[in-house]
N, C-alpha and C positions, 0 to 999 in steps of 0.2 A: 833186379832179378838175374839169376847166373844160369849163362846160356850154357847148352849142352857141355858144349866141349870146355869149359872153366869147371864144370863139375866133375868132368872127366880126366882132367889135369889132377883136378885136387884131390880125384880120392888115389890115383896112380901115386902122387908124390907120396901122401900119407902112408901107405902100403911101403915105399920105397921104404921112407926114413922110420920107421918102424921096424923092417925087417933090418936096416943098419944098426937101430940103438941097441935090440938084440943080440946082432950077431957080430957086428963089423966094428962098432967104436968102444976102444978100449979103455979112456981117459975116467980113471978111480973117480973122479969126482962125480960122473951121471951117478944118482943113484935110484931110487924105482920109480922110472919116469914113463909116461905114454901118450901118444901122438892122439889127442881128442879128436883135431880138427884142422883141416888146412881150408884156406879161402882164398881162393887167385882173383886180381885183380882183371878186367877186362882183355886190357890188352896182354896178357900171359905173362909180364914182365914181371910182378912180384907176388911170392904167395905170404901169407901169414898162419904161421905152424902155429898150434894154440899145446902146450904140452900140459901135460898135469903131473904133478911130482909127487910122491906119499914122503912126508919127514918132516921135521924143523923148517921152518924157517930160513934156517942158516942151509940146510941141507937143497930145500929148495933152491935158492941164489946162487950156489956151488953149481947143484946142475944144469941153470939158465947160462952160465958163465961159460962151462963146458960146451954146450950144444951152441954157441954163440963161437967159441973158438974152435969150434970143426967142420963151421957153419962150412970153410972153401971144399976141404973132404966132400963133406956131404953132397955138394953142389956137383964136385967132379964125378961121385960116384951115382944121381942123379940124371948125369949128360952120358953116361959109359951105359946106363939101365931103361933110361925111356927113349922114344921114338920122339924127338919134341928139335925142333932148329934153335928155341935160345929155352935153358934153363930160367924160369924164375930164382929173383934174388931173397931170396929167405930169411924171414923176418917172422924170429920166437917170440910167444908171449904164452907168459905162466895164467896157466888155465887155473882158475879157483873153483870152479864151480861144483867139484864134488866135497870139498870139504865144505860149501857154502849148503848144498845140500845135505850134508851130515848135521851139519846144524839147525837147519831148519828140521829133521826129523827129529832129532833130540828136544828138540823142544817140546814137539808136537807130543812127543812119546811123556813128557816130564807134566803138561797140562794134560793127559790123558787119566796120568796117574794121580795126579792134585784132586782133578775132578770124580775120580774112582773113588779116594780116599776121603773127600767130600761130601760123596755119595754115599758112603759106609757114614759118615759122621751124622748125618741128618737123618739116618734112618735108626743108628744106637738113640738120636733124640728127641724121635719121633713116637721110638718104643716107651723111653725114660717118659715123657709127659702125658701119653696114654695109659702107665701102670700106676700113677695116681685116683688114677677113675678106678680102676680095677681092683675094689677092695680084697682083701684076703679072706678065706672061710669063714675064722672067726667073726671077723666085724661081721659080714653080711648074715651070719646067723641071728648076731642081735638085732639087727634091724629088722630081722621077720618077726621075732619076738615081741619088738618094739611094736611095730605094726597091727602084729597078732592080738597087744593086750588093748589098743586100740579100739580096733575092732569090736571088740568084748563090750566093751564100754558105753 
């Protein structure tokens, strides 16, 4: 469990390199990337930035590769911005989880829909095997007829 002040580290860094990827790092390759999540290790020596990137694949790896080679920048700009005696050493990893989220809702939305359109299906066949019983005018008038001369009889 993370003690006050590791929480307090991580959401300060977060904040920092956030407001950098923003405002301060110019390197064309980041492209729309955002700091999810930082986690400092106990003793304050390493944190773990969790980013999450929107794009390709390819686009993705480009901006890990960038935030990896501005990893010293960031660290210096870090030490110049927090109140802290040793910088944690900074260690990126590509956050997936909202596109793994996109997918689990698409799905959810796509078996929503299966079952809507299911639902409509069993009920057009519910109607269709009930309109057999349901004779039309005509027939059901013969049948009183039928009955009628029955009766008579």
């Amino acid at each position: 469990m993370a003690t006050r002040r590791q929480i307090q580290v991580a959401n300060a860094i977060q904040q920092h390199i956030s407001y950098l990827l923003q405002r301060e790092l110019k390197d064309p390759r980041i492209g729309f990337a955002t700091i999810t999540g930082v986690e400092v290790t106990g003793d304050l020596k390493y944190a773990r930035v969790y980013v999450s990137v929107m794009g390709t694949p390819e686009e993705q790896r480009e901006t890990m590769q960038a935030m990896t080679s501005g990893k010293g920048f960031i660290r210096r700009e870090l030490a110049n911005r927090m109140d802290i005696r040793f910088v944690p050493d900074l260690q990126f990893k590509l956050d997936t989880s909202a596109a793994y989220s996109d997918k689990i809702a698409r799905l959810l939305n796509d078996l929503k829909e299966a079952d809507g359109q299911r639902g409509q299906a069993e009920a057009a066949t519910a109607t269709e095997e009930s309109a057999p019983d349901a004779q039309p005018d005509e027939q059901k008038g013969m049948i009183e007829e039928d009955v009628e001369d029955k009766e008579a009889r």
